[in-house]
N, C-alpha and C positions, 0 to 999 in steps of 0.2 A: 477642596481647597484647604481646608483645615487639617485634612491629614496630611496634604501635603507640607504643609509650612511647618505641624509638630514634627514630621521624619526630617526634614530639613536641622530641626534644631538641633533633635538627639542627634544629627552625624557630626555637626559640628562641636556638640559639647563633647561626642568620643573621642574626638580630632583634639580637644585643649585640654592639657594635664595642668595641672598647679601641682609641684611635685616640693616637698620642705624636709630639711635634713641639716641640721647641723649649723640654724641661725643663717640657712642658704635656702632662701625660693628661686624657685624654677618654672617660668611657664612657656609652655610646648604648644606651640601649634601645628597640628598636621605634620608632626615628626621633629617639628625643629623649631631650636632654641629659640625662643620671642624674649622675654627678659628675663634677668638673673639678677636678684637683691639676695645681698651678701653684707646680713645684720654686726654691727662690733670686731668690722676683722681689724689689721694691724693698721690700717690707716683711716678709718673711720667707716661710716656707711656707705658703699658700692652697688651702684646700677648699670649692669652691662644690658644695652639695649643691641640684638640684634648677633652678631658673629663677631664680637666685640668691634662693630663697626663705632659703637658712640660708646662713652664711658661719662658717668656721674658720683665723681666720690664725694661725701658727705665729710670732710674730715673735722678729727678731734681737735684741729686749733682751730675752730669758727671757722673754716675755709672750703669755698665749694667750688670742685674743678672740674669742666666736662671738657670733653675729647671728641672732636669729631674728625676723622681721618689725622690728619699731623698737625692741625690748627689745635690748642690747648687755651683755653679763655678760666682764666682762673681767680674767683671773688672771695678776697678775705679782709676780715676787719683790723681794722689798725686805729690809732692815737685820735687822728682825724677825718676818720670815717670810714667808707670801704675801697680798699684799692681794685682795681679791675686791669689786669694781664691778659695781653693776646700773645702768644707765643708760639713760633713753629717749631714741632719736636724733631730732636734728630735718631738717628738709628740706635742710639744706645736711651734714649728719654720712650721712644716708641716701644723697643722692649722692656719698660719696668712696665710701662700704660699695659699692657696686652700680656705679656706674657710669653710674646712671639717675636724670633727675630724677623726683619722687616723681608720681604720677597723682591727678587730679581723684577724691575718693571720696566722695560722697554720704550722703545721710542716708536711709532707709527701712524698712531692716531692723529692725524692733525688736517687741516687744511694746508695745501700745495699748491704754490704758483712757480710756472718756470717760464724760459723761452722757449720753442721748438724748430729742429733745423735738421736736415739730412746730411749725411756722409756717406762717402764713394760713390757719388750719383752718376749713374751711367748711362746716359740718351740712347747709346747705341739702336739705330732702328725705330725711334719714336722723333716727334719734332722737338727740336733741341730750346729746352731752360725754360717750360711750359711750365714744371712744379716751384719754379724757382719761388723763393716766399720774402717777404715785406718781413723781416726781423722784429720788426718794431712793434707790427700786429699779431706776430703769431704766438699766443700764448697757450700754454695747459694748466688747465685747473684740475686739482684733483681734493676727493674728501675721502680720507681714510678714515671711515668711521668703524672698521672694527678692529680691535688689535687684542693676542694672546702672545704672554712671555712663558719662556720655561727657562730657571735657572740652571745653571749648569756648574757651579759650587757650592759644594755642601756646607759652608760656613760661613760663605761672601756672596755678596749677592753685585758684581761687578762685568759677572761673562754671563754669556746667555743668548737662546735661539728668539726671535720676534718672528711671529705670521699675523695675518688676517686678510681684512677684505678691505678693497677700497673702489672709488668710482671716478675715472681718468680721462679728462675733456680734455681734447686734442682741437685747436685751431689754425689750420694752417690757410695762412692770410695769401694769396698770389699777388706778386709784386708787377705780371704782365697780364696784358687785358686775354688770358685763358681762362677758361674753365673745363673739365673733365666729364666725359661721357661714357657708357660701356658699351662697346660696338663691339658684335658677335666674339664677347668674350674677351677682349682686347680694353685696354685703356686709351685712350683717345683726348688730342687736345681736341677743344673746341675754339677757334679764335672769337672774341668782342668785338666789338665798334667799342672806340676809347669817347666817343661820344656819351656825356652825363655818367660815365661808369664809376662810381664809388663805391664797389665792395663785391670781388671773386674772394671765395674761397671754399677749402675744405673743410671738414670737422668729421670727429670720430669721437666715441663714446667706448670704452673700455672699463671691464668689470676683473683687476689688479688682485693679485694674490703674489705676495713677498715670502722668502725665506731668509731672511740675515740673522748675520753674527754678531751681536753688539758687546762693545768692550766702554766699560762706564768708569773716569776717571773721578774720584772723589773731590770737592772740592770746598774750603767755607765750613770744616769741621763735618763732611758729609753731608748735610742738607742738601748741596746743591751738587749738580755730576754734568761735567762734560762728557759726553759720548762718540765715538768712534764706529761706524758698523756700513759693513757691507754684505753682499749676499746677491741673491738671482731673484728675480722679479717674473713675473709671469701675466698674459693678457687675455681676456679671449673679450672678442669687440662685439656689443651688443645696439651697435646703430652707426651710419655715417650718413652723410648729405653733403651736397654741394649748396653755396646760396650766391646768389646776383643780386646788386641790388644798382639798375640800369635808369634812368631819367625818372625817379623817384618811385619805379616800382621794384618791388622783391620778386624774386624766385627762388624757389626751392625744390630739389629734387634729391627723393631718397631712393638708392641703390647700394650696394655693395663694391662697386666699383673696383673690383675684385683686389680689395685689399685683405691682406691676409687676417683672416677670421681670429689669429692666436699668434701671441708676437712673446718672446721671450727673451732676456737680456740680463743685465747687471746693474745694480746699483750701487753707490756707496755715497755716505752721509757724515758728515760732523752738527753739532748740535751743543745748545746751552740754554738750558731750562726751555721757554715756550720755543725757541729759534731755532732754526739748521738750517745750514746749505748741504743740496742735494744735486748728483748726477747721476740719468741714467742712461743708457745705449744700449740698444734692442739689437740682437744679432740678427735676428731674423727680418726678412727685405720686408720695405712696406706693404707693397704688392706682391701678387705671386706672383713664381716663378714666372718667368714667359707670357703673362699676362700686363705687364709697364715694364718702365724703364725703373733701372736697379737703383735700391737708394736706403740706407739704413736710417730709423729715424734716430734720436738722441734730445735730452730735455736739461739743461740748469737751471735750477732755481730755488726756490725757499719754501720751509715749511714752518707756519705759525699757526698757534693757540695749542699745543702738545696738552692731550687729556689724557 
């Protein structure tokens, strides 16, 4: 046990340099930069924590500014006492902080709500306005919780590609007492009793990867940016179910209902700061080929809390 915990230390003390050169410490952990104290330089004493993620300048007029992300909270002395600044920095205040001009950052990440509704619906051959849906109830929630940008200007950071990952709930509410079955392969109404019936419907769960183009209008001295972007979306569906919910009891049935496993389409979005309005329209049929009636699905709605 004791050799183990001494080999534990020694790999950690090989792993952390304290590196000093020129009134600049340097400490390294496991290859990378942990902090940087930069003693007397032209603005006073400096602590870079991190990948210049926080900054802490010690300045020569009694004044102490730290930096975390674009927020700049900055305490110095004055006549009647200490004044204390909160400030949001802009893309020319964020390059003296850093040293770096600011990176192309995208819009995706967020929380989505929209309506849900079909176009070109084609009964032909099935019983007719069985998916017909309650507008009112049928909504999608989505949470794009991963998002990568890559700028695409070398000295603006205003054009640029956006991907990532997100997770896309589909509820589609039925406005008639049906619900859907999968009979040898086929989609199928099933008719209710309107008797106690308060709630047919479908849901799908979809795991969303985007490609867009976003165009970012400066605005407010650049701080703040109106956005512009469309591009092609992509789905591959990882759950559906049907639910009833009849003279106070539920039911739930999970199948595939041979709706297409991978739906792909277009979006496009306008936005400002946490907000956007978004549309998208899936080319691809709900269901498969020859397996329902034809029906392209499409979503409006809004996207809040942008990280």
């Amino acid at each position: 046990m004791k050799k183990s915990i001494l080999t534990l230390i020694i790999v950690f003390a090989s792993s952390t340099l304290i590196l000093k050169a020129q009134d600049t410490t340097r400490v390294k952990v496991l290859g990378k930069n942990l902090v940087t104290v930069v003693e007397g330089g032209g603005k006073g004493n400096e602590v870079k924590i991190g990948n210049n993620s926080i900054d802490i300048v010690d300045g020569r007029d009694d004044s102490v500014k730290v930096r975390v992300g674009r927020k700049a909270l900055v305490i110095s002395d004055g006549k009647h006492g200490s004044n204390i600044e909160l400030n949001t920095l802009n893309d020319q205040e964020m390059e003296t902080w850093t040293g770096h001009k600011p990176k192309f950052k995208g819009h995706w990440a967020a929380l989505e709500m929209g309506i849900n509704s079909f176009a070109k619906v084609n009964y032909s051959g099935y019983t007719p306005y069985f998916m017909d849906l309650n507008q009112n109830k049928s909504f999608e929630t989505g949470l794009n919780f991963l998002s990568y940008s890559i700028g695409l200007q070398k000295d603006k950071r205003n054009v640029g590609l956006v991907t990532g990952l997100g997770l896309t709930y589909n509820d589609y509410r039925f406005s008639n007492s049906y619900t859907i079955e999968n009979n040898s392969g086929i989609v199928r109404a099933v008719e209710l009793s309107d008797t106690d019936l308060s709630k047919t419907k479908l849901a799908t769960t979809y795991l969303t990867v985007p490609l867009i183009l976003e165009f970012q209008i400066p605005v407010n001295g650049h701080e703040k940016r109106i956005y512009l972007s469309g591009g092609v979306i992509g789905g591959l569906k990882v759950g559906s179910h049907t639910k009833i919910i009849q003279n106070g009891d539920k039911h739930k049935s999970r199948d595939d209902f041979n709706i297409n496993p991978f739906r792909y389409g277009a979006t496009a979005r306008i936005g400002y700061k946490g907000l956007n309005v978004f549309g998208t329209y899936y080319f691809s049929t709900f269901f498969k080929s020859g397996r329902g009636p034809e029906m392209f699905p499409f979503t409006i709605g809004i996207g809040l809390l942008n990280w």
